[in-house]
Every structure is written in structure tokens, then in C-alpha cells.
C-alpha positions as CSV (number, residue, x, y, z in Angstrom):
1,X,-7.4,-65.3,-49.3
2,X,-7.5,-61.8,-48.4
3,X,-11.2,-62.8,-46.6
4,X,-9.4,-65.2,-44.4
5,X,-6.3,-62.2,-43.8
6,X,-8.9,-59.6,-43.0
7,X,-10.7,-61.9,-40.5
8,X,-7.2,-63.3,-39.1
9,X,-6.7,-59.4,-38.3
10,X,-10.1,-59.2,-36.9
11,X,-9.4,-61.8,-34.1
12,X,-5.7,-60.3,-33.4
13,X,-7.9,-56.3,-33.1
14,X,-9.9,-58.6,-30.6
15,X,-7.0,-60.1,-28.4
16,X,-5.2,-57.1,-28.4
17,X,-7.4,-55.6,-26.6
18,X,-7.1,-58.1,-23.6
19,X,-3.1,-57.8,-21.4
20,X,-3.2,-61.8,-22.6
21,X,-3.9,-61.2,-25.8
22,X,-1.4,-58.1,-26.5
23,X,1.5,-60.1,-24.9
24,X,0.7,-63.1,-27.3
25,X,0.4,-61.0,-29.9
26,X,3.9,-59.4,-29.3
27,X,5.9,-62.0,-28.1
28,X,4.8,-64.5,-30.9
29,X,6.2,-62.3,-33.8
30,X,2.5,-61.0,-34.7
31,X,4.0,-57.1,-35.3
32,X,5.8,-58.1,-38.0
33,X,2.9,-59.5,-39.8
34,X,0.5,-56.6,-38.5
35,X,2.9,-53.5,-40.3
36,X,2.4,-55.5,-43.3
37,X,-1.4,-55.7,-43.4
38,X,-0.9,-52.1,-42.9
39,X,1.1,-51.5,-46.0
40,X,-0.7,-54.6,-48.4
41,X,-4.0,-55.0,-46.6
42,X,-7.1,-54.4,-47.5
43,X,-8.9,-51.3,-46.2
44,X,-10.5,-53.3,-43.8
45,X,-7.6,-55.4,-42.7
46,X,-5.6,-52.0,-42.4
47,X,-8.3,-51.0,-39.9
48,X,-7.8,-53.9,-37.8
49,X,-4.1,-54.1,-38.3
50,X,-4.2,-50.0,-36.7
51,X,-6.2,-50.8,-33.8
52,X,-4.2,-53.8,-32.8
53,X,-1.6,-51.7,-33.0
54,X,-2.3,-48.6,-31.0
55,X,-3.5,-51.4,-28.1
56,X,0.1,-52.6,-28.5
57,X,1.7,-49.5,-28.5
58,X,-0.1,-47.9,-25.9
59,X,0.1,-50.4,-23.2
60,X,4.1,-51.4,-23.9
61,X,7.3,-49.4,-24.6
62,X,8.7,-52.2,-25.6
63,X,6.1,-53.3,-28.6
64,X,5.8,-49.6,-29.4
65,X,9.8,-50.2,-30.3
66,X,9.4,-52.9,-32.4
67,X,6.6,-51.2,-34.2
68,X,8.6,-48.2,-35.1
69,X,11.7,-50.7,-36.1
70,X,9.2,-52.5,-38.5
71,X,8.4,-49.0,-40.3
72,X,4.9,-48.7,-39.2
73,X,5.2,-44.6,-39.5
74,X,4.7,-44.1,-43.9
75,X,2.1,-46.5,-43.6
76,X,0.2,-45.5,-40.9
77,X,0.7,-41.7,-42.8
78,X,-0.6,-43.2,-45.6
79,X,-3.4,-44.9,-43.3
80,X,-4.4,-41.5,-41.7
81,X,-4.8,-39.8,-44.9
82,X,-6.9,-42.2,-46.8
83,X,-8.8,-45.0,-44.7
84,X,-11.8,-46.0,-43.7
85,X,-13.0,-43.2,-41.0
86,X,-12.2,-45.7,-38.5
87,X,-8.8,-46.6,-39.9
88,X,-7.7,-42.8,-40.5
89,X,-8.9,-42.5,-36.5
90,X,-6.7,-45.1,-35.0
91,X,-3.9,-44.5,-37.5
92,X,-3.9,-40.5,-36.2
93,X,-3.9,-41.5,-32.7
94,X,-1.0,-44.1,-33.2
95,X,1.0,-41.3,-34.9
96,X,-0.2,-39.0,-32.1
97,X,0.8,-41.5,-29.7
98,X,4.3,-41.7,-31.1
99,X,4.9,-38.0,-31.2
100,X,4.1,-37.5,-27.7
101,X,6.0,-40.5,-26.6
102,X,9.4,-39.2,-28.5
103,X,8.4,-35.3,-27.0
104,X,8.0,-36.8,-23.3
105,X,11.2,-39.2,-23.5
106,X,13.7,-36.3,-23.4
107,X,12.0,-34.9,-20.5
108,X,11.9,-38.5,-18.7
109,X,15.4,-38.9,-19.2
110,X,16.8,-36.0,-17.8
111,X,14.6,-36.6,-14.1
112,X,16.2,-40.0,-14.1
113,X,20.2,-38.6,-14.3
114,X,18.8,-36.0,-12.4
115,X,17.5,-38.5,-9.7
116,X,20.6,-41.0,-9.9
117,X,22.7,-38.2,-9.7
């Protein structure tokens, strides 16, 4: 079973990649399932559950929400400490991503009241 899982993640790291294929993947209820191959995967389905991901996360505030609502952060800690090389390199730049994101949203928010103002 975990064969079939890690090659199920496989295709999802493959779509995600693709606008199509992040929008399916988000809108069907696929980051849900993609936290949890990240905390009860196997190393290689944790890599592909962290590269699906960051394409998520990168290209949609509004999956990068959901993600962060699922819990995705202690996992993908856990991820960047001791993964595959691959895995501990798309876990970082997910956590990176995040930490930038949450640094740059104060900023955002005060030119927007400052321009409807």
C-alpha cells in the first residue's frame, strides 16, 4: 500500500507543477491528504508530498492558507531536519517561503490603508 501512496504522491508532485494541476489539486481536497503524507509518509512520499506543496504554496495565497491551517509547519520542521536531500530542500524553502510571506504581509497591509485612505 504505501507503493501505491508513494506513486499517488508522485503524480500529484507532477500536476502540481502545471496552473491545472495545482488548482485540481487544491480545490479537490488534495492538501489535506498531502500534510498527512508529510507527517505518516514514507521518506519518499514525504518528498513528493513537499514539492507539491511548495508549487501550491508559491503560486496561491489562498492554498498557502489552507496549508498552514492543516499544520504543515512541525512536519515540514521535522522534514527539513531529516529527509531525503531532496525532501530537507523543498521542506526548507516551504518554511522559507512562509517566513517571508508572514514578514512581507505587515508591510503589504499598511500600503493598502495607506492607499484607501
Amino acid at each position: 500500500a504505501a507503493g501505491m501512496v508513494d506513486k499517488a504522491v508522485a503524480v500529484l508532485a507532477n500536476l502540481a507543477t502545471t496552473q491545472e494541476g495545482r488548482f485540481a489539486i487544491g480545490g479537490e481536497g488534495g492538501i489535506p491528504a498531502l500534510v498527512e503524507v508529510l507527517e505518516l509518509g514514507s521518506q519518499r512520499g514525504k518528498e513528493h508530498a513537499a514539492a507539491s506543496l511548495l508549487q501550491l504554496c508559491t503560486n496561491s495565497n489562498r492554498f498557502r492558507s489552507v496549508v498552514l491551517q492543516e499544520g504543515a509547519i512541525p512536519p515540514l520542521v521535522a522534514l527539513s531536519q531529516s529527509g531525503t536531500p531532496r525532501a530537507k530542500e523543498k521542506a526548507s524553502a516551504l518554511l522559507r517561503h512562509f517566513r517571508e510571506q508572514r514578514h512581507a504581509a505587515p508591510g503589504r497591509v499598511v500600503r493598502v490603508r495607506h492607499i484607501e485612505q
